[in-house]
C-alpha positions as CSV (number, residue, x, y, z in Angstrom):
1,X,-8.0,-19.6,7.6
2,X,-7.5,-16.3,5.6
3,X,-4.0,-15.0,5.3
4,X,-5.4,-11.1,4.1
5,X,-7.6,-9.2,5.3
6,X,-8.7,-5.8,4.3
7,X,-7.7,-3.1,6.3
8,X,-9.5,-0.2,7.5
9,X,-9.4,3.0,6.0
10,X,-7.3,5.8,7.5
11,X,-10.0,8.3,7.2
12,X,-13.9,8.6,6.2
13,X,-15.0,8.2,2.5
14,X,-15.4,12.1,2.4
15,X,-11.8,12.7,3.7
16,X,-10.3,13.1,0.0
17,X,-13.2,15.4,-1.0
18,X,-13.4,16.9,-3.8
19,X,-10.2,15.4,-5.4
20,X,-11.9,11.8,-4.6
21,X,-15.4,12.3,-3.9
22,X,-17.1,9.4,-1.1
23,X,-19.0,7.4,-3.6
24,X,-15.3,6.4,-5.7
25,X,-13.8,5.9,-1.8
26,X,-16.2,3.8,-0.7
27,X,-16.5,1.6,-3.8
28,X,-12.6,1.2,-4.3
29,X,-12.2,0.2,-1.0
30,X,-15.3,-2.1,0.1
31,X,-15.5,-3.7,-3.1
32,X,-12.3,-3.6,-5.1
33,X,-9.7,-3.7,-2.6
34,X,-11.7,-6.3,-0.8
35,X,-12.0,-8.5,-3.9
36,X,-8.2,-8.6,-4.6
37,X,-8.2,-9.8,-0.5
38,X,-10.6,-12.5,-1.2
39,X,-8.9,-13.3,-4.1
40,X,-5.7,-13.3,-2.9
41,X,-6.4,-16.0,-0.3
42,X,-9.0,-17.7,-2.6
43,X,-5.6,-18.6,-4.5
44,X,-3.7,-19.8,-2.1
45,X,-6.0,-22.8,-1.4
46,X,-6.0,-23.5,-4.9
47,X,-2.0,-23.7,-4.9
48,X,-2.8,-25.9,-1.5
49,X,-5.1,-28.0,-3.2
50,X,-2.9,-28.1,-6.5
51,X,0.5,-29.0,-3.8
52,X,-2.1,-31.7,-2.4
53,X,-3.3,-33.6,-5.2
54,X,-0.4,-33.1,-7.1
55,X,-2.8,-31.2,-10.0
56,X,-0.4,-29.1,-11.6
57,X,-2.5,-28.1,-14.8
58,X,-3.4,-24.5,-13.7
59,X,-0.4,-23.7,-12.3
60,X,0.5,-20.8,-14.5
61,X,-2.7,-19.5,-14.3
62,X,-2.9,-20.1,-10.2
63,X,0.7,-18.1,-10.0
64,X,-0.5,-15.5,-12.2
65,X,-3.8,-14.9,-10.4
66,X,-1.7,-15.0,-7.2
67,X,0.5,-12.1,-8.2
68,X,-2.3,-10.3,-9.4
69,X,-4.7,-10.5,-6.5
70,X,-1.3,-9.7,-3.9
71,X,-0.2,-7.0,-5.5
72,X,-3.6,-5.1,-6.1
73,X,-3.9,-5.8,-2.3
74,X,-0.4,-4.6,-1.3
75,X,-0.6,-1.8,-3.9
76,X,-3.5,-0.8,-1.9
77,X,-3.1,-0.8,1.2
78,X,-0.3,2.2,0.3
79,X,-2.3,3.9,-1.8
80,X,-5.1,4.7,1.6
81,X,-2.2,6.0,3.4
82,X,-0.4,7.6,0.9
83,X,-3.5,10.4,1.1
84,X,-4.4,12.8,3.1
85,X,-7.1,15.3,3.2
86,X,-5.7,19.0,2.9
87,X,-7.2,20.2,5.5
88,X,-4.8,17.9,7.5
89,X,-1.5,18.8,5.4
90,X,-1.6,16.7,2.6
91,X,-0.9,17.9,-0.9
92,X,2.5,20.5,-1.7
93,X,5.9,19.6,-1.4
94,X,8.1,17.9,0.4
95,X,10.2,20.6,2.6
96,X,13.1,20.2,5.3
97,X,10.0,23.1,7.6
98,X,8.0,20.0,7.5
99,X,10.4,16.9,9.3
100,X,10.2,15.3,5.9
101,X,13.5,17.0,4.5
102,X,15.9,13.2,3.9
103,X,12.6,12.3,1.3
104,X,12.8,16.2,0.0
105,X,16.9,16.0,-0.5
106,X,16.2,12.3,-2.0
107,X,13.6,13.8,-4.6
108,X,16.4,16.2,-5.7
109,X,19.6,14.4,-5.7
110,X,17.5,11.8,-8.4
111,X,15.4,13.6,-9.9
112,X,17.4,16.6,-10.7
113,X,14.0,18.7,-8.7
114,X,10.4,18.1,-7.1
115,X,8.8,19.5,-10.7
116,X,11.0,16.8,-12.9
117,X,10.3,14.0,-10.3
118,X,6.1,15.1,-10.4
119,X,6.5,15.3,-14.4
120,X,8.1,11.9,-14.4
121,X,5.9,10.3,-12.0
122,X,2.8,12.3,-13.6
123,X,3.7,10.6,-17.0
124,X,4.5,7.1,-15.8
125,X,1.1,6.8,-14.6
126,X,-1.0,8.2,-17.1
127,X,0.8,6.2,-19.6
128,X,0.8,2.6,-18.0
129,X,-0.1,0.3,-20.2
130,X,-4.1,-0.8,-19.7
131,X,-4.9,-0.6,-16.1
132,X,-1.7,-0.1,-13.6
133,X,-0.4,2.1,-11.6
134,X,3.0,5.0,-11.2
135,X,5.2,4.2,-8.5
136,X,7.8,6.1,-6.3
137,X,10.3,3.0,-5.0
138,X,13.5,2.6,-3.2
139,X,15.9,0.7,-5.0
140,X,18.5,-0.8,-2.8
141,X,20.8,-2.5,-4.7
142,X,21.9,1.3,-5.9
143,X,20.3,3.0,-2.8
144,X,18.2,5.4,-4.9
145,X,14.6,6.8,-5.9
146,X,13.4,5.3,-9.0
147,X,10.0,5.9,-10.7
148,X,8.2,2.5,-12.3
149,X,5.0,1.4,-13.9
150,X,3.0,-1.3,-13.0
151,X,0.5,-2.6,-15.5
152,X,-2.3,-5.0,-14.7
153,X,-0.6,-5.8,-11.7
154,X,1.8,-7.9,-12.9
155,X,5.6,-6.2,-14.3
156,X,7.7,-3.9,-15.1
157,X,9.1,-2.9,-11.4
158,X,12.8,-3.8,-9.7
159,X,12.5,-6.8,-8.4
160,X,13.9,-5.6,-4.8
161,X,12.2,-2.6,-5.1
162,X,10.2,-1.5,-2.4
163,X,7.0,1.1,-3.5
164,X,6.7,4.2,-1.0
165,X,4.2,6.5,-3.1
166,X,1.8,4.4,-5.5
167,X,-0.7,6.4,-7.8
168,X,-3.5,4.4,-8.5
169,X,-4.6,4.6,-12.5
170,X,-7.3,2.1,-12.9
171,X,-10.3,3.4,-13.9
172,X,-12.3,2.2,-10.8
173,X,-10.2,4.5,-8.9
174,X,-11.6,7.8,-11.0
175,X,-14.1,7.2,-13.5
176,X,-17.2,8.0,-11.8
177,X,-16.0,11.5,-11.0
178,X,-12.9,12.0,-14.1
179,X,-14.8,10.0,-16.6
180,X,-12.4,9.2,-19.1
181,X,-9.6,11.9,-18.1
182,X,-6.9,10.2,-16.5
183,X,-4.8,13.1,-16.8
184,X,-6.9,15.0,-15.1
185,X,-7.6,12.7,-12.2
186,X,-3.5,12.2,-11.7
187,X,-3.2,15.9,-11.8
188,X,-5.6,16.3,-8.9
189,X,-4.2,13.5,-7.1
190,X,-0.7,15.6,-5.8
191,X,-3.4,17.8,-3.6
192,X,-3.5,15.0,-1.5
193,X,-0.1,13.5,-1.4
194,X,0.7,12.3,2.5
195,X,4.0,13.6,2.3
196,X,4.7,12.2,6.1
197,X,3.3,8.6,5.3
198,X,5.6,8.3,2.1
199,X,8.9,9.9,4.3
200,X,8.3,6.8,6.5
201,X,8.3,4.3,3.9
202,X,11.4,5.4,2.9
203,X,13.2,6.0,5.9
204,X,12.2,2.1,6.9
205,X,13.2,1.0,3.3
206,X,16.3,2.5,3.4
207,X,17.0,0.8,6.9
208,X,15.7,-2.9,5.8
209,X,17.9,-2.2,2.4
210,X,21.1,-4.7,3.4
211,X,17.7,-7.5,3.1
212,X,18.4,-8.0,-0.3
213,X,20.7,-11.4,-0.6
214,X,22.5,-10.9,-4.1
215,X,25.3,-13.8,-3.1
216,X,25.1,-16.1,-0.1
């Protein structure tokens, strides 16, 4: 029995228009996303069948496909939410006018103010190694909003940290409309920034934060 599944989108393919246009949406989702599902729980049989037979020779390769496949599946089913068309209020700044002032005193208390954290975060995605991603997380062991990179799915995150705004910088995810222009398409991407959807994550990080067992 499958353990993922891929989830439905939040909106219709044109929702994101003309940051994302419907073609990109559509692909991403029904055959990307779905892929890292399949793959996901393609792996886990393998480790079953590996745990059953005692066949340990592909284990590095089984673990590493496993991490791969589960985070390109959890990293997207943020990213759908994380947008919003808008026409239904996504994109600006986080303010206090619009209920999502904790995430809005966050941003400054770290970051110093919204324009460093949206330079930072800008940056770290546009620059991740290969294929990956920029990340907005709540750190718990400190309590605080750190900005990370994750390349090819695999590193370079807190190990407790828990994402809340993920900008996807694969090239499935823009090169049929940005071409090669990364930049560009990263740009573009804080017009559509569901401010409300990233405000919960971190309310509910910040609540689940005593979860992280660093003695017994």
């Amino acid at each position: 029995m499958a353990i993922y599944t891929l989830p439905d989108l939040p909106y219709d393919y044109a929702a994101l228009e003309p940051v994302i246009n419907p073609e990109i949406i559509e692909l991403h989702h029904d055959k990307h996303h779905a892929t890292y599902v399949k793959g996901a729980n393609d792996t886990l049989e393998q480790l079953a069948e590996a745990r059953d037979t005692q066949s340990w020779g592909a284990i590095n390769g089984l673990e590493k496909n496993l991490a791969f496949h589960l985070s390109g599946h959890i990293l997207h089913s943020i990213y759908w939410h994380n947008m919003n068309s808008p026409r239904d209020g996504g994109g600006g700044e986080p303010t206090a006018a619009d209920g999502v002032g904790d995430l809005a005193d966050a941003i400054n208390e770290y970051f110093g103010s919204f324009a460093g954290f949206k330079a930072q975060l800008t940056k770290a995605a546009a620059t991740t190694q290969g294929s990956g991603w920029g990340v907005l997380a709540y750190e718990p062991l400190s309590g605080r909003l750190i900005v990370e990179q994750v390349y090819d799915h695999q590193g370079n995150v807190g190990q407790g940290s828990t994402p809340i705004l993920v900008f996807d910088a694969w090239e499935h995810a823009f090169y049929l409309q940005y071409k090669n222009q990364k930049v560009d398409f990263i740009d573009a991407m804080w017009a559509v920034v569901n401010w409300q959807d990233v405000a919960k994550r971190y309310a509910a990080a910040k609540e689940r934060a005593g979860g992280l067992l660093l003695a017994p």
